[in-house]
C-alpha positions as CSV (number, residue, x, y, z in Angstrom):
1,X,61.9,-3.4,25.8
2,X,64.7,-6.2,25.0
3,X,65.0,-7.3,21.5
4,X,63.2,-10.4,21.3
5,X,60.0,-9.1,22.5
6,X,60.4,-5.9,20.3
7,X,61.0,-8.4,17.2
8,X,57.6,-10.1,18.8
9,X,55.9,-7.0,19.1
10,X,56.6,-6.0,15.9
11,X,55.8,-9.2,14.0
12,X,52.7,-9.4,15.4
13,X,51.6,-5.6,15.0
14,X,49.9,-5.8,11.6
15,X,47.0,-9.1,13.1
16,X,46.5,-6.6,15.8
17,X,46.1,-3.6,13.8
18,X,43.4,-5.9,11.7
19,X,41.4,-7.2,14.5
20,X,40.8,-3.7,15.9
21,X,39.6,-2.6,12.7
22,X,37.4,-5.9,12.1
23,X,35.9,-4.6,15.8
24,X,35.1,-1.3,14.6
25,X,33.5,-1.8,11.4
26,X,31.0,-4.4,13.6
27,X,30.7,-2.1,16.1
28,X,29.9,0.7,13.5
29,X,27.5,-1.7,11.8
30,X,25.6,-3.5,14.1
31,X,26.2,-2.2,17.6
32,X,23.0,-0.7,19.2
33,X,25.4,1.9,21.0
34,X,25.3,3.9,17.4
35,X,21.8,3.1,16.2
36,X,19.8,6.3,14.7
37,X,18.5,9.1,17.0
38,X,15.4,8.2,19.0
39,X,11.9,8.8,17.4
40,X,8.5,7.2,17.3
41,X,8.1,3.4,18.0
42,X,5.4,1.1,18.9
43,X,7.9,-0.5,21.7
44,X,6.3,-3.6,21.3
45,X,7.4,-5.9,18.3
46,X,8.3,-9.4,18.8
47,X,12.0,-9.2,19.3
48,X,13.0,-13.0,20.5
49,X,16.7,-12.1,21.4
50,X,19.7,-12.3,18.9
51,X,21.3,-16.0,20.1
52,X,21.5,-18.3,17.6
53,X,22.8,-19.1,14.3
54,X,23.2,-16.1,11.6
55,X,19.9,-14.5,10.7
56,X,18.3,-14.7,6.8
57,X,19.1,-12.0,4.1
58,X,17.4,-8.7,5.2
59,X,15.3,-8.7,2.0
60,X,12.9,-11.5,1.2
61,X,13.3,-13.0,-2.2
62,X,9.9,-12.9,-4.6
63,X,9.3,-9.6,-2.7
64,X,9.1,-6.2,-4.3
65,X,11.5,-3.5,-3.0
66,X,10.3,-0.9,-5.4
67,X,8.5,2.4,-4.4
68,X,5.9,3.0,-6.9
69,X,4.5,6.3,-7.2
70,X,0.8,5.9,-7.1
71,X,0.0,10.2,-6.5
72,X,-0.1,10.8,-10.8
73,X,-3.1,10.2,-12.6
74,X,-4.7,8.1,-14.5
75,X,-6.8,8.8,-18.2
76,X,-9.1,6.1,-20.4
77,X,-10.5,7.3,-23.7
78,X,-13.3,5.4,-25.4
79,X,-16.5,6.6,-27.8
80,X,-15.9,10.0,-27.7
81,X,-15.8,9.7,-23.6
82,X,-12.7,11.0,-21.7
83,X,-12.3,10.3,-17.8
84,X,-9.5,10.9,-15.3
85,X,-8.4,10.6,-11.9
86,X,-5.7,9.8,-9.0
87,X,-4.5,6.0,-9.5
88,X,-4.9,5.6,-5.8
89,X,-6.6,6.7,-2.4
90,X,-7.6,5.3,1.1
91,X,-11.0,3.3,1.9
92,X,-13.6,5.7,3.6
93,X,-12.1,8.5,1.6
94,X,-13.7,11.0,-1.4
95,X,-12.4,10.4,-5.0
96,X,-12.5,13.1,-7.6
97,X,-13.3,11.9,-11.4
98,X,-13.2,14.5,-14.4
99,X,-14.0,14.0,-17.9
100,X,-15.7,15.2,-20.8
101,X,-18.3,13.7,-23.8
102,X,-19.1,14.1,-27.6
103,X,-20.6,17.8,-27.5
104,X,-23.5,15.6,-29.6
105,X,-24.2,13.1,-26.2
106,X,-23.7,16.1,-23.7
107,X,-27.5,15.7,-23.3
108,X,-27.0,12.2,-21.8
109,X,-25.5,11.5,-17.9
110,X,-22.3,9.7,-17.2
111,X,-21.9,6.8,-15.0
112,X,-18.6,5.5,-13.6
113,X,-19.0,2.1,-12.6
114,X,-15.9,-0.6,-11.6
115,X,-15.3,-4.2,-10.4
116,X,-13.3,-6.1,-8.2
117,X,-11.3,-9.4,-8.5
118,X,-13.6,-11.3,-6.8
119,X,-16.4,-10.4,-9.1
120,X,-14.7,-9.3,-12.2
121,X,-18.6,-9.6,-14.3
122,X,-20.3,-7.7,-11.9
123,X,-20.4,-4.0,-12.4
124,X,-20.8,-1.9,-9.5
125,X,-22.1,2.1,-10.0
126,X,-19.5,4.6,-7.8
127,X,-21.4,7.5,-9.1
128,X,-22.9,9.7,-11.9
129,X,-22.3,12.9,-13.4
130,X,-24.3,15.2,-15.7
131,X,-21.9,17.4,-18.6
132,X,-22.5,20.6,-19.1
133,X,-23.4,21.9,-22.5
134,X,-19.5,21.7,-23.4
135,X,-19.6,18.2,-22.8
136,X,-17.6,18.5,-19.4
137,X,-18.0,16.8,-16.0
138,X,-17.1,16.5,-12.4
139,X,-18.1,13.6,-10.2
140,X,-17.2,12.2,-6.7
141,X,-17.5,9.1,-5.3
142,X,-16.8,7.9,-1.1
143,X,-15.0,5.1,-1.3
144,X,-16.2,2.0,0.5
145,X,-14.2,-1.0,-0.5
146,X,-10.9,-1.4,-0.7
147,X,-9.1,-3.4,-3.6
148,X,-7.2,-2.8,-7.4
149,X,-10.4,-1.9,-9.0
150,X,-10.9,-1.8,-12.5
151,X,-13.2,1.5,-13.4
152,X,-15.4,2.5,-16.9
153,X,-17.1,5.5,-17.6
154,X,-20.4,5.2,-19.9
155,X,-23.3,6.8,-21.5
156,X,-26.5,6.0,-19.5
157,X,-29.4,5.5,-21.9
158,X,-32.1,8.0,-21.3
159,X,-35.2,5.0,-20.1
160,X,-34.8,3.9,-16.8
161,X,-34.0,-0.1,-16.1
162,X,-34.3,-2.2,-13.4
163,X,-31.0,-2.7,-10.6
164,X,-30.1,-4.2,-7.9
165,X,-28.7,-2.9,-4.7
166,X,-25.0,-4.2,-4.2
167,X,-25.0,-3.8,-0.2
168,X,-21.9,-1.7,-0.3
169,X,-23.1,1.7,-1.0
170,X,-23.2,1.5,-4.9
171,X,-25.1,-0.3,-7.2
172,X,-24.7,-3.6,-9.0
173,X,-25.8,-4.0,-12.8
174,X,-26.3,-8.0,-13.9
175,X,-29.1,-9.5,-13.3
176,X,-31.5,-7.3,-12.6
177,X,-34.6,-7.2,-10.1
178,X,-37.9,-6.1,-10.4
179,X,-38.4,-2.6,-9.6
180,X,-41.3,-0.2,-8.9
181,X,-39.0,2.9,-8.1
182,X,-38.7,5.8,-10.8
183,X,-35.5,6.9,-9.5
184,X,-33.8,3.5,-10.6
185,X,-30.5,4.1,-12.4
186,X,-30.7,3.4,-15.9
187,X,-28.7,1.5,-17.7
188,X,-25.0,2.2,-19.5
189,X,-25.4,2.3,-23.1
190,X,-22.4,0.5,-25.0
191,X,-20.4,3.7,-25.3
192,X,-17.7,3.5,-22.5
193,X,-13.7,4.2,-22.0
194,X,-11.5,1.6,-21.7
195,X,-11.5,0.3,-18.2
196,X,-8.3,1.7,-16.2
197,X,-6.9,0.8,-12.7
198,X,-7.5,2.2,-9.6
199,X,-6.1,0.8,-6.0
200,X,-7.7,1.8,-3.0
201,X,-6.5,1.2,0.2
202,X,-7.4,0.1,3.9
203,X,-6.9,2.7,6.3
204,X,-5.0,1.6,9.3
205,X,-2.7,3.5,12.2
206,X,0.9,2.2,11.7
207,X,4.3,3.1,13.7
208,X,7.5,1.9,13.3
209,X,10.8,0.3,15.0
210,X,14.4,-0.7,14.8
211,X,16.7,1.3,16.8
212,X,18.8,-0.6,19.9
213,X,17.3,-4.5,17.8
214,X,19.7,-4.5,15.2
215,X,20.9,-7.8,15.3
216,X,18.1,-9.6,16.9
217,X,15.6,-12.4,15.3
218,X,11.9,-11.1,14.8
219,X,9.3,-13.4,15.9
220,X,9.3,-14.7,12.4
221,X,13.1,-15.5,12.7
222,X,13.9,-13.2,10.5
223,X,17.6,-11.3,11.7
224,X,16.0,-7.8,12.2
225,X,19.0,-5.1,10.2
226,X,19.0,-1.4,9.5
227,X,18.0,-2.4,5.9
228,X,15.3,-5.1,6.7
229,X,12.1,-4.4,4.8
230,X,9.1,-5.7,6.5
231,X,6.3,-4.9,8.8
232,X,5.1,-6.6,12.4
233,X,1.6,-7.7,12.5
234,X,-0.3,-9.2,15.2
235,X,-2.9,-11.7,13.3
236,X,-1.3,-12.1,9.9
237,X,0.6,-15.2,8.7
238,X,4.6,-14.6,8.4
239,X,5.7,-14.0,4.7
240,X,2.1,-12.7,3.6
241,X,2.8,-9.7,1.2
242,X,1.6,-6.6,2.6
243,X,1.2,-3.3,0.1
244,X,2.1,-0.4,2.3
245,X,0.7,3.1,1.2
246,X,1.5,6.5,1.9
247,X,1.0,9.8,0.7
248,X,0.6,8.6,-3.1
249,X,3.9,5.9,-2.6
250,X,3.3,1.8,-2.3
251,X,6.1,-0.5,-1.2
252,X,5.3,-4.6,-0.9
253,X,7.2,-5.9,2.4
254,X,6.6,-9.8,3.8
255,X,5.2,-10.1,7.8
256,X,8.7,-10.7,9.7
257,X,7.6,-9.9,12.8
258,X,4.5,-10.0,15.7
259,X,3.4,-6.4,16.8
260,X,2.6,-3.5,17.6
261,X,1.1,-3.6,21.0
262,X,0.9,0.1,21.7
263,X,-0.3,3.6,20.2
264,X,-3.9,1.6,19.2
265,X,-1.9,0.7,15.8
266,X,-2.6,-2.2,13.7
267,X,0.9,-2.5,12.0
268,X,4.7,-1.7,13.1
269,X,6.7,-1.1,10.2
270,X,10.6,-1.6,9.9
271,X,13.1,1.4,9.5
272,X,13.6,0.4,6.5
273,X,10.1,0.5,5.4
274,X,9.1,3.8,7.0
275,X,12.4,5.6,5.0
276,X,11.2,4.6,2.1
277,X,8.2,5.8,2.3
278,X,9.1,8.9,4.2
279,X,7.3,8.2,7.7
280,X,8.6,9.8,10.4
281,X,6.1,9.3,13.2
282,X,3.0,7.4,13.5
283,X,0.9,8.1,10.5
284,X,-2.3,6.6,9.2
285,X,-1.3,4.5,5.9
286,X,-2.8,2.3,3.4
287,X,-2.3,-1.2,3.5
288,X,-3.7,-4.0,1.0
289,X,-2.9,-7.7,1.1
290,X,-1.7,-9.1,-2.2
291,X,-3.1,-12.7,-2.1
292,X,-6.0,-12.2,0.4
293,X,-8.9,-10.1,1.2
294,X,-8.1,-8.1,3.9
């Protein structure tokens, strides 16, 4: 090599050395060639193609990236009444509440009752329980609507009143109708708990995708990343807030993308989402929809 274009060479050696490494830091980051192993995906999300001008942040300001445990449970006190249970569960599912009384009211039944955001006057009975002679009781209660609801448990007084049937499976105390029936719940007494919290769920069959997209816009234009949080949905608005539950763990992730069109699942969650919440395959989660009802 003659001097001058050794000198050249030379000079020019560390900008090469630099753009080679630029390469392989995108390549490392974003190329599909090293995206994760293969695993279970819908293989239908709404992927437009990655042309175009850079892609948004791959986390949606105003939403929530936190994984709340949900699994532990929850206690209210109140008039000598104790009553616990799981903070969460799935719609269609059984829910187990324990609790005890005064020894003095164990003669008198327990009803645990709740209401939901829509009608936050309107009591709703889940189901009753009888203590035993210690004052201790079990009930259980199928649940058939979906929400945060907000839960007592009270005395019922010992004469029967009047009710009237809610139309989803429990029933509703307010105004009350008149009633020949002597098998009519009777009324709580004003000896409850504290109300306390208790989210339940949607059922729903949900997979998930990523691998060989990174890089692309969604169908909501959002620039689709290993990190992205978010789910595809076929029907919902982009941006609506979507609580995703599994196994005792809720995340809130926006609609970024249109999907899934295979596996007879209603939502396609990102990578992203899915780790977090440990899914590995196509599960059945909860999902609830913070400012609608689902």
């Amino acid at each position: 090599m003659s001097n001058p274009i050794r000198r050249r060479f030379l000079a020019q050696a560390p900008l090469i050395c630099i753009a080679l490494l630029s390469a392989t830091i995108t390549l490392l980051t974003d190329g599909p060639a090293f995206a994760s192993a293969p695993h279970s995906s819908s293989g239908g999300s709404g992927i437009t193609g990655g042309s175009g001008t850079s892609g948004s942040d791959p986390t949606t300001p105003g939403t929530s990236t936190q994984v709340l445990n949900l699994g532990t449970t929850v206690e209210a006190t109140g008039d000598g009444i104790t009553v616990s249970t799981v903070q969460s569960g799935l719609q269609g599912r059984t829910i187990t509440f324990s609790g005890s009384v005064s020894p003095g009211d164990a003669g008198y039944a327990v009803v645990i009752r709740y209401t939901t955001a829509a009608h936050p006057n309107s009591w709703t009975q889940a189901t009753t329980a009888t203590p035993d002679t210690a004052g201790q009781f079990t009930a259980t209660w199928t649940a058939h609507v979906s929400g945060r609801l907000s839960f007592t448990a009270a005395l019922l007084a010992s004469a029967t009143a009047t009710s009237q049937d809610s139309g989803d499976g429990g029933t509703t105390f307010g105004a009350p109708v008149t009633t020949t029936t002597s098998e009519a719940p009777a009324s709580p007494t004003s000896l409850s708990t504290s109300a306390f919290t208790v989210t339940i769920f949607k059922s729903a069959i949900a997979t998930f995708y990523g691998p060989g997209l990174w890089g692309h816009r969604t169908a909501c234009g959002e620039r689709l990343r290993k990190s992205t949080l978010g789910v595809a949905s076929r029907t919902r608005k982009c941006g609506t807030e979507v609580a995703v539950y599994y196994r005792g763990h809720e995340i809130v992730v926006p609609v970024i993308d249109r999907g899934p069109f295979a596996n007879h699942a209603s939502w396609d969650l990102t990578e992203a989402t899915a780790e977090a919440l440990g899914i590995t395959q196509t599960v059945t989660i909860g999902t609830l929809l913070q400012s609608a009802t689902q």
